[in-house]
C-alpha positions in Angstrom: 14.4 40.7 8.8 10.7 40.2 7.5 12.0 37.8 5.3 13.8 35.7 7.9 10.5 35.9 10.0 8.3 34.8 6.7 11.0 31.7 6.3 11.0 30.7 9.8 7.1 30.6 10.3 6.5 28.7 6.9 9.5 26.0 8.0 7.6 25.5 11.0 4.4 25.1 8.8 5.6 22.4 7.3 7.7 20.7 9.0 4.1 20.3 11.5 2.1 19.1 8.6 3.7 15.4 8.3 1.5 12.4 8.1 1.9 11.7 11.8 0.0 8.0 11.5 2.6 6.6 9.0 4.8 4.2 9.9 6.1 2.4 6.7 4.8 3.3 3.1 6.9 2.2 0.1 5.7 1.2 -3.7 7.6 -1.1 -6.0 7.3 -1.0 -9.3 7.2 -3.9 -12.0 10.0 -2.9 -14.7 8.0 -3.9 -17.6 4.8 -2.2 -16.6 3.0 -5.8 -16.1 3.3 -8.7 -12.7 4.8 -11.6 -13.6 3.2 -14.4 -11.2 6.7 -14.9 -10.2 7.3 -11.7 -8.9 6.5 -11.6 -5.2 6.8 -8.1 -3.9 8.6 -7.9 -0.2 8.3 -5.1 2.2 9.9 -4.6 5.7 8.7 -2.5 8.5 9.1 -2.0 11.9 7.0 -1.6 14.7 8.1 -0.2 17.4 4.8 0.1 20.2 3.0 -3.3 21.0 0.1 -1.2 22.6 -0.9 0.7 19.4 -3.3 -0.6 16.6 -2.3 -0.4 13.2 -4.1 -0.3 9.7 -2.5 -1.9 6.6 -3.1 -1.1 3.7 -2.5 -2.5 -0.1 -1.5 -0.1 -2.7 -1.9 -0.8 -6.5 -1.4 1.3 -9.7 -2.7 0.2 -13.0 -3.4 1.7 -16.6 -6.3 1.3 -18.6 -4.4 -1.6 -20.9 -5.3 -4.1 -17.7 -7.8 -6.1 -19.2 -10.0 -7.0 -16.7 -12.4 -5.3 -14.0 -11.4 -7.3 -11.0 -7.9 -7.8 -9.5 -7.3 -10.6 -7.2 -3.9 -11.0 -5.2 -2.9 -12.7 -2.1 -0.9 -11.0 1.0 1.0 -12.7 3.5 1.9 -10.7 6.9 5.4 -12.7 8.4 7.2 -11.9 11.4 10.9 -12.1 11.8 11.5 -15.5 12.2 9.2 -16.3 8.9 6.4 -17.5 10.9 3.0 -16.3 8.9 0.7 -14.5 11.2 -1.8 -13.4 8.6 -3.0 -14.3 4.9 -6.2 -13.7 2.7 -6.6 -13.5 -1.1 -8.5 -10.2 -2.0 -10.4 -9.4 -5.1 -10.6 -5.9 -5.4 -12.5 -3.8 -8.9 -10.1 -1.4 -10.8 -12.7 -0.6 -13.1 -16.5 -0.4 -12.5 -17.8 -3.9 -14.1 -20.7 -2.4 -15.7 -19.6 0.5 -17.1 -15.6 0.0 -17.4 -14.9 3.2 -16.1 -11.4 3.5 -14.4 -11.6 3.2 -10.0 -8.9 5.1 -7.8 -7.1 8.0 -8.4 -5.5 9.5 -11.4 -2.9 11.9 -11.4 -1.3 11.1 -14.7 -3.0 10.2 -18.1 -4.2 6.6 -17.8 -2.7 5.5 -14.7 -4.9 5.0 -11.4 -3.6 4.6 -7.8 -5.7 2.4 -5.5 -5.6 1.6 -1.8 -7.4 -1.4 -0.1 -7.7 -2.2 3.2 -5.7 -5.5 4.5 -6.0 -4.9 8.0 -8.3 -3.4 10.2 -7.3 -2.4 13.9 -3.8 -4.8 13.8 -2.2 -5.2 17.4 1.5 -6.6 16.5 2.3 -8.8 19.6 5.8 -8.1 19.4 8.2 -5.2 18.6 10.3 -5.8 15.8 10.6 -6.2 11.9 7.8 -7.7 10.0 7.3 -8.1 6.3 4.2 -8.2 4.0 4.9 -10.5 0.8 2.0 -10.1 -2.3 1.3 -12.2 -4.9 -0.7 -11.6 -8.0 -3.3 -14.8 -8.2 -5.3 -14.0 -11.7 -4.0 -17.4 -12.5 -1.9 -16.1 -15.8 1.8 -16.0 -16.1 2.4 -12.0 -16.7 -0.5 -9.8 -16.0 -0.3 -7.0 -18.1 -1.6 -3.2 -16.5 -0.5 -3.6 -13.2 2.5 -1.2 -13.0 3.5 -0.8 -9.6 2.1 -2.3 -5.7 2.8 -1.2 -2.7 2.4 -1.1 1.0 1.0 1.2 4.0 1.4 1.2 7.5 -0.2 3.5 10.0 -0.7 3.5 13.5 -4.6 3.9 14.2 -5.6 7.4 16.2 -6.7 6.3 20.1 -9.1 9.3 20.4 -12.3 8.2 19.6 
């Protein structure tokens, strides 16, 4: 009986400690550990409330073989139909440019997890699928370093 007790209060632990402002959150990884300037990482989302802000959020893992400081890439936010609604190139640092040491998070050997912001406060105008495209723009065919990139979405808290 204790035991069923004990297993029913820690389900209900965790089943209450989700990530309640997530909507969408998904990494793709490059196959051969480097982003070719072909490869254009897609993701789909869908948002479902029109009266909520959102954050988004651009997700990059690297090793120390990348051979540069700075990263710059481009993002593209589509709706369904295609139609771009927003697009910037960032230039983000992976390591610190004076010292080289490694920015982010590491939770395995060399490899560092980084999140930049895309989009501050976002109020979709319509419910409904949209999709964030990336492109690497260090102007070199393959990129060597960059293993994965990603996307997050989540809604921003109204209490203030």
């Amino acid at each position: 009986m204790r035991f069923l007790l004990a297993f029913c209060i820690l389900l209900v632990f965790f089943t209450g400690c989700g990530d309640d402002s997530r909507v969408f959150e998904e990494i793709s990884d490059f196959e051969r550990r480097e982003w070719l300037n072909t490869d254009k990482p897609e993701f789909e989302f869908v948002i479902h409330s029109v009266i909520d802000k959102y954050n988004l959020y651009g997700d990059i893992r690297n090793s120390v073989s990348y051979p540069y400081s700075r990263f710059f890439f481009n993002y593209y936010l589509q709706d369904s139909t295609g139609k771009e609604l927003q697009k910037d190139l960032k230039m983000e640092y992976l390591f610190d440019a004076t010292s080289g040491k490694p920015k982010g998070s590491s939770g395995i050997g060399d490899l560092y997890d980084h999140q930049f912001l895309l989009l501050k406060d976002y109020q979709f105008k319509n419910k409904g699928k949209y999709k964030v495209v990336f492109e690497q723009f260090m102007r070199m065919d393959t990129l060597p370093g960059i293993l994965a990139v990603g996307l997050r979405v989540e809604k921003v808290s109204r209490i203030k």
